[in-house]
OpenMM code with the backbone's topology and positions (N, CA, C; nanometers):
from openmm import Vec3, app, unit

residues = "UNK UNK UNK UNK UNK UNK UNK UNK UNK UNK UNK UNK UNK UNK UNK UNK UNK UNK UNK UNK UNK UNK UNK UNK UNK UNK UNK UNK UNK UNK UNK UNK UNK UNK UNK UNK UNK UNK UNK UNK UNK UNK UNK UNK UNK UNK UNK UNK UNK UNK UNK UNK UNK UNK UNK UNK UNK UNK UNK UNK UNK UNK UNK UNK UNK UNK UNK UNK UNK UNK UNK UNK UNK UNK UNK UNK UNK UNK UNK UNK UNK UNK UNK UNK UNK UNK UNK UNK UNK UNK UNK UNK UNK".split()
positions = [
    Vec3(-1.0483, -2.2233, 0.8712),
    Vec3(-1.0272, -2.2467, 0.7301),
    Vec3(-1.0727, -2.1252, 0.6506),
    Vec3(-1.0103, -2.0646, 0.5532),
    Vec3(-1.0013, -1.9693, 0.4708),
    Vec3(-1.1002, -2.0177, 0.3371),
    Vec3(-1.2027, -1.9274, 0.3438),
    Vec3(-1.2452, -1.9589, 0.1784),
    Vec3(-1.1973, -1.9005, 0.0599),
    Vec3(-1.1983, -1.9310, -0.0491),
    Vec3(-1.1532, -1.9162, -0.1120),
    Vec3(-1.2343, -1.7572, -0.2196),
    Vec3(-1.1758, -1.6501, -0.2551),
    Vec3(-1.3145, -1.5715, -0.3166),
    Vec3(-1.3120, -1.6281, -0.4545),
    Vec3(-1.4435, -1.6196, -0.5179),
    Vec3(-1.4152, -1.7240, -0.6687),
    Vec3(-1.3617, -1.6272, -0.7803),
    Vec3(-1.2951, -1.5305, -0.7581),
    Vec3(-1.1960, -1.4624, -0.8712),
    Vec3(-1.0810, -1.4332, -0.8091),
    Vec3(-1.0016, -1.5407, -0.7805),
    Vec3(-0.8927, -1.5271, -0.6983),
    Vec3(-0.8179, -1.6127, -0.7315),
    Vec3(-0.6955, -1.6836, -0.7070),
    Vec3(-0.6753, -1.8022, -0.7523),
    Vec3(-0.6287, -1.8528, -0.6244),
    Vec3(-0.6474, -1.8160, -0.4844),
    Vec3(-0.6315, -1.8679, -0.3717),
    Vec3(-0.5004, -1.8184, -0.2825),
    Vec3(-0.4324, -1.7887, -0.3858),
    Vec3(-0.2881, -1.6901, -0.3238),
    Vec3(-0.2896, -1.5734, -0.2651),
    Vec3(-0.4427, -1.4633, -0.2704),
    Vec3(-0.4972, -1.3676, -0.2414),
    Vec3(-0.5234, -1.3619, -0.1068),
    Vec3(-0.4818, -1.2397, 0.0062),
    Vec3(-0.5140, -1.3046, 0.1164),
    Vec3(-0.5790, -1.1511, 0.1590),
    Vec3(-0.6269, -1.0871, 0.0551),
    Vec3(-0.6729, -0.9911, 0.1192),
    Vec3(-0.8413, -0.9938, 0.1912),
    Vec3(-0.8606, -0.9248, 0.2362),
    Vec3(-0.9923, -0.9348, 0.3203),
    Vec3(-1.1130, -0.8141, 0.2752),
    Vec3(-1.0364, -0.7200, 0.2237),
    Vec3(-1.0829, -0.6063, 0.1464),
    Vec3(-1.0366, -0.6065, -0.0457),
    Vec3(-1.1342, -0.5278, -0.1067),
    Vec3(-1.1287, -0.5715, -0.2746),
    Vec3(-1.0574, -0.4422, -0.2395),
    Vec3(-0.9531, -0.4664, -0.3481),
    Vec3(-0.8764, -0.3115, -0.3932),
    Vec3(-0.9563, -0.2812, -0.5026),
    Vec3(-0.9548, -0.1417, -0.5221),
    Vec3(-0.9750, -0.0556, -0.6472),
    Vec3(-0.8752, -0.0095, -0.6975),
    Vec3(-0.8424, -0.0051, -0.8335),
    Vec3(-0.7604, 0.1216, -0.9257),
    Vec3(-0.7420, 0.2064, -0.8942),
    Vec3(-0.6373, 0.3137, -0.8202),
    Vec3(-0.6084, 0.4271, -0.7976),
    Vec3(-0.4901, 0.4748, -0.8472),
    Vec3(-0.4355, 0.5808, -0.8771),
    Vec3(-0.3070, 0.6208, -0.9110),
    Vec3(-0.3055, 0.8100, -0.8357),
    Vec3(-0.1865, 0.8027, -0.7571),
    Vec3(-0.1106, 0.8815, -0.6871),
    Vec3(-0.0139, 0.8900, -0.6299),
    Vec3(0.0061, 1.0513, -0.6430),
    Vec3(0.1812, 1.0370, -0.6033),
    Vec3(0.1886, 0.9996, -0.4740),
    Vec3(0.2721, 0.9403, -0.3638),
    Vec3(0.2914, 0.8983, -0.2378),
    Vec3(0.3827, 0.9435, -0.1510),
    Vec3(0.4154, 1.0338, -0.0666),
    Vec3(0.5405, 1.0306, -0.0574),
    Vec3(0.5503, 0.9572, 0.1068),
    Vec3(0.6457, 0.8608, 0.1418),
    Vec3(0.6733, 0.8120, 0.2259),
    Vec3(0.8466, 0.8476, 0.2974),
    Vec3(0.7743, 0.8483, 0.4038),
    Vec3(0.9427, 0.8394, 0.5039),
    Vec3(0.9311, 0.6752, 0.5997),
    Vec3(1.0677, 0.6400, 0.6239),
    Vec3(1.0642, 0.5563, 0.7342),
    Vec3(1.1982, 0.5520, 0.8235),
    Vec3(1.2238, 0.4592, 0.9156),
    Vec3(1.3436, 0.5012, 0.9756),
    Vec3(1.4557, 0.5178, 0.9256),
    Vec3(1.4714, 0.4769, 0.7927),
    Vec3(1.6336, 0.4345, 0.6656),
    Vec3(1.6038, 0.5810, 0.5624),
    Vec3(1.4737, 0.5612, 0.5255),
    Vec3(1.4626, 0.6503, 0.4457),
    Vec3(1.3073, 0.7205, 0.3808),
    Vec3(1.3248, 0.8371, 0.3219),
    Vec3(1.2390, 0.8743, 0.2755),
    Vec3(1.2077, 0.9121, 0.1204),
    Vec3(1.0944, 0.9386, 0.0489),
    Vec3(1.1148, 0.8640, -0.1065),
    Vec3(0.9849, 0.9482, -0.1442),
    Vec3(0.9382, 0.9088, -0.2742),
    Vec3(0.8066, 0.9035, -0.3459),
    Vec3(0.7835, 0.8009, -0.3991),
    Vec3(0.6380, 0.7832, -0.4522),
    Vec3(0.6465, 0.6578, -0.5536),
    Vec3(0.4824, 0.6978, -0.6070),
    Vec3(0.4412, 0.5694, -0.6446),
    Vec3(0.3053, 0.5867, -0.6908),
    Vec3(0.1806, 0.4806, -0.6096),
    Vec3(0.0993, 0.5023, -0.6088),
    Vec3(-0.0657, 0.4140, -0.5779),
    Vec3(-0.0814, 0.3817, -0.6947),
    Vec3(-0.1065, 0.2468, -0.6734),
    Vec3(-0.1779, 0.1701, -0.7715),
    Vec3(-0.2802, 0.1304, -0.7838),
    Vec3(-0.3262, 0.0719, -0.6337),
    Vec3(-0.4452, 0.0119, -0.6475),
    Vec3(-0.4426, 0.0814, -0.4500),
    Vec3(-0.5837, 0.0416, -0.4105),
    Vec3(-0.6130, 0.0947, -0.2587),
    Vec3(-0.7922, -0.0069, -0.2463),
    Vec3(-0.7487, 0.0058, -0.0967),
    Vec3(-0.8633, -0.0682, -0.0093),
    Vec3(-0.8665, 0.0292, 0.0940),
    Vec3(-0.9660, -0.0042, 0.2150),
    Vec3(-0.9546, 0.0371, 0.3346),
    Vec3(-0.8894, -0.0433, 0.4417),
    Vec3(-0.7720, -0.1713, 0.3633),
    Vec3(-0.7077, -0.2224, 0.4978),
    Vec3(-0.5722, -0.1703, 0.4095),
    Vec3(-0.5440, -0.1308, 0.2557),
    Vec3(-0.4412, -0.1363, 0.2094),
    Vec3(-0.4138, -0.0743, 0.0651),
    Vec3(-0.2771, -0.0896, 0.0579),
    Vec3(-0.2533, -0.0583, -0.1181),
    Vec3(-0.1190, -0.1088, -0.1502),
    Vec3(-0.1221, -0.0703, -0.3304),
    Vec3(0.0339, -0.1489, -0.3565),
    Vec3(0.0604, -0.0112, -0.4149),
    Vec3(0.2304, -0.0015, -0.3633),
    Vec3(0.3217, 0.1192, -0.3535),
    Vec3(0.3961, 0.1177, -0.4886),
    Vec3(0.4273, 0.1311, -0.6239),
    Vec3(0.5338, 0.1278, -0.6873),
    Vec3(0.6244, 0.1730, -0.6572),
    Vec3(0.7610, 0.1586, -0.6151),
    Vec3(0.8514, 0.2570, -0.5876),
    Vec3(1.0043, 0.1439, -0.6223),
    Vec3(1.0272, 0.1911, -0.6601),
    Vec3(1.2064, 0.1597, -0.6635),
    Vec3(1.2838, 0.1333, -0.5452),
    Vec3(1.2824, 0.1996, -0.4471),
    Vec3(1.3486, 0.1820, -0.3171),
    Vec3(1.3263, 0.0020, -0.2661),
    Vec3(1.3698, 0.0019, -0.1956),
    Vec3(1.4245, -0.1848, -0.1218),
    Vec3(1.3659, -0.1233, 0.0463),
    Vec3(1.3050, -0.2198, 0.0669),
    Vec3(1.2196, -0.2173, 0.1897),
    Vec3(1.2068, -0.3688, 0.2490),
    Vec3(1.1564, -0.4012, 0.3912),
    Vec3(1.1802, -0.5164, 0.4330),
    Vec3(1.0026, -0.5242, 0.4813),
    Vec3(1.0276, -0.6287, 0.4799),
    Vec3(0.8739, -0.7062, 0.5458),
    Vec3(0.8078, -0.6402, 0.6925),
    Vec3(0.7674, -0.5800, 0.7148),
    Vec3(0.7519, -0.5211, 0.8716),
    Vec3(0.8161, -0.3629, 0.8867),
    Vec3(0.8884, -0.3118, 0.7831),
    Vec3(0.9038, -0.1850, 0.7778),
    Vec3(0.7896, -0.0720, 0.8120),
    Vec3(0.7817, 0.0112, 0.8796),
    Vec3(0.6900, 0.0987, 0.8804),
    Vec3(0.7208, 0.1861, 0.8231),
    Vec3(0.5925, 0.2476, 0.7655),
    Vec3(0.6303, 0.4049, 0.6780),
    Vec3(0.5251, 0.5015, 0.7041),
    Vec3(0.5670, 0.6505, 0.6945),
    Vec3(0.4581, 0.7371, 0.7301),
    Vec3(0.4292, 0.7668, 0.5454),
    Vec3(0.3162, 0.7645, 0.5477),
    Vec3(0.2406, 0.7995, 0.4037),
    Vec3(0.2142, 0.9294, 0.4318),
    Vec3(0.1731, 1.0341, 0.3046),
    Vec3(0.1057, 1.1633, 0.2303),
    Vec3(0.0922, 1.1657, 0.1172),
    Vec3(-0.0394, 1.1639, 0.1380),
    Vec3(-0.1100, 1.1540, -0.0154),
    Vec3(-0.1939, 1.1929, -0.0310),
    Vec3(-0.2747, 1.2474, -0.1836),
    Vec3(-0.4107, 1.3247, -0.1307),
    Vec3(-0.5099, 1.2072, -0.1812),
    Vec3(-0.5912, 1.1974, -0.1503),
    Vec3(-0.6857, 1.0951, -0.1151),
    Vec3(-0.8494, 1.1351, -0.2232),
    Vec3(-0.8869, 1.0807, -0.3315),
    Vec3(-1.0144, 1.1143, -0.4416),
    Vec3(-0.9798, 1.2764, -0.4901),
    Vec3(-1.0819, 1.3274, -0.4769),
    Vec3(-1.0846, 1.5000, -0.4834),
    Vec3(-1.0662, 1.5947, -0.3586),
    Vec3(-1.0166, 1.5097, -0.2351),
    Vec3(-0.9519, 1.5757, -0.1313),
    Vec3(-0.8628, 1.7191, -0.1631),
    Vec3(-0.8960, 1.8285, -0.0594),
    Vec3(-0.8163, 1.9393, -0.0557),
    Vec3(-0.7072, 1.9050, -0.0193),
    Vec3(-0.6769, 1.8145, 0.0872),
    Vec3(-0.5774, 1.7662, 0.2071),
    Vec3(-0.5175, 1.6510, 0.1926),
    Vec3(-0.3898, 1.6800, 0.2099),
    Vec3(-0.3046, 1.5142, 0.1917),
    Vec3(-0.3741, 1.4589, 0.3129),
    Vec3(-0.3941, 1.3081, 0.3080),
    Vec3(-0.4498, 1.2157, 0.3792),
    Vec3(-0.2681, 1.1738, 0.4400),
    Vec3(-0.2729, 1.1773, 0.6115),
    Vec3(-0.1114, 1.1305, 0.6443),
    Vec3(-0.1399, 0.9923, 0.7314),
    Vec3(-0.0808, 0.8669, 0.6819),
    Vec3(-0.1330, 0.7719, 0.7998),
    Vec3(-0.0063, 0.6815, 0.7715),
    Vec3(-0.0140, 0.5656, 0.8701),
    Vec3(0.1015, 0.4813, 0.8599),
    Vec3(0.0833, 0.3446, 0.8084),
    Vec3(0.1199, 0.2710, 0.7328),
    Vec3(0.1941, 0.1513, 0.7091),
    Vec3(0.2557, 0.0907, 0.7210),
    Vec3(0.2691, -0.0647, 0.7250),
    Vec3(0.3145, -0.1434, 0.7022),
    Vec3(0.4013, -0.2842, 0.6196),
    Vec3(0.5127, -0.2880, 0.5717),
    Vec3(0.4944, -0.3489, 0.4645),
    Vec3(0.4882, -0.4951, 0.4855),
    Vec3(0.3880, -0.5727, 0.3930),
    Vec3(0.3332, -0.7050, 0.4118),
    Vec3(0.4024, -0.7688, 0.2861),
    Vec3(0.4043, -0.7245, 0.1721),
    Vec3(0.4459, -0.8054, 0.0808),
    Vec3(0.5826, -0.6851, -0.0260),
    Vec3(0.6373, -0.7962, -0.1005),
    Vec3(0.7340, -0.6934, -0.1672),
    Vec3(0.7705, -0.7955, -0.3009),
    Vec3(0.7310, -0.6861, -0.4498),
    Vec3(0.7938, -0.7679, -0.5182),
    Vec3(0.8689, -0.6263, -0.6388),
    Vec3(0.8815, -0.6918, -0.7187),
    Vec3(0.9725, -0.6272, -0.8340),
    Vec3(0.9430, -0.5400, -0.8696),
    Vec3(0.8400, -0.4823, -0.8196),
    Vec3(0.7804, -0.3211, -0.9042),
    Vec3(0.7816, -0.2866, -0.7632),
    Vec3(0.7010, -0.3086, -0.6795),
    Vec3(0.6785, -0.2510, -0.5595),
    Vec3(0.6627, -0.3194, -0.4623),
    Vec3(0.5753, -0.2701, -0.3570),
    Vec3(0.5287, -0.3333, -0.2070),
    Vec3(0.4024, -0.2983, -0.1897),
    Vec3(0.3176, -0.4172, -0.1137),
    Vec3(0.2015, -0.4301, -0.0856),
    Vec3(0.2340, -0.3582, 0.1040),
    Vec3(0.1176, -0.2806, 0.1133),
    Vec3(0.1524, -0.1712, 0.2270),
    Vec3(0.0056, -0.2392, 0.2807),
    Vec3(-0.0112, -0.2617, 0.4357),
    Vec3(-0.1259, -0.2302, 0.5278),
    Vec3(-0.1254, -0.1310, 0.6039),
    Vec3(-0.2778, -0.0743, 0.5573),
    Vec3(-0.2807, 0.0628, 0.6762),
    Vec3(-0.3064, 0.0220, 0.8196),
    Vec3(-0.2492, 0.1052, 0.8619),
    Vec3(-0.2449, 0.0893, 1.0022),
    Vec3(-0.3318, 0.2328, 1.0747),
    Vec3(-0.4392, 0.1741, 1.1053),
    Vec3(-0.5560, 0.3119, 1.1331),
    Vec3(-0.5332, 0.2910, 1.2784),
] * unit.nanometer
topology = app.Topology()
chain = topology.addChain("A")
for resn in residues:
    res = topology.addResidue(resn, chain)
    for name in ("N", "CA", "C"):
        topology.addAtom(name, app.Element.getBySymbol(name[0]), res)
């Protein structure tokens, strides 16, 4: 059984708190490759703004630079959720 966190309204299924972030993203996957933006980020995840149409289980290679990093941070994802602005991505470490 799942508890509930008490600022949530129970639909939340993350396991990690996101923070506020904003950056550019650029992703490839097997259909295609794109940019978009970070919105928010965890260490299991983040939500992608992007325009492009993506499916549930899509993988994508991310580059992005990561706080005050010199170096794009490159890792892969998953997509878990998808709505009208964007997609909710899990990293896959």
């Amino acid at each position: 059984m799942r508890t509930q966190h008490p600022h949530t309204d129970g639909n939340d299924r993350r396991q990690a708190t996101r923070m506020p972030y904003q950056t550019l993203l650029a992703y490839a996957s097997r259909n295609t490759a794109g940019k978009g933006k970070v919105r928010d980020i965890s260490s299991e995840g983040l939500f992608l703004e992007t325009p492009r149409m993506f499916a549930v289980g899509d993988q994508l290679d991310m580059d992005f630079q990561f706080r005050h990093g010199q170096k794009n941070m490159a890792i892969m994802g998953e997509i878990t959720r998808i709505t009208p602005t964007g997609v909710g991505v899990k990293l896959l470490w």
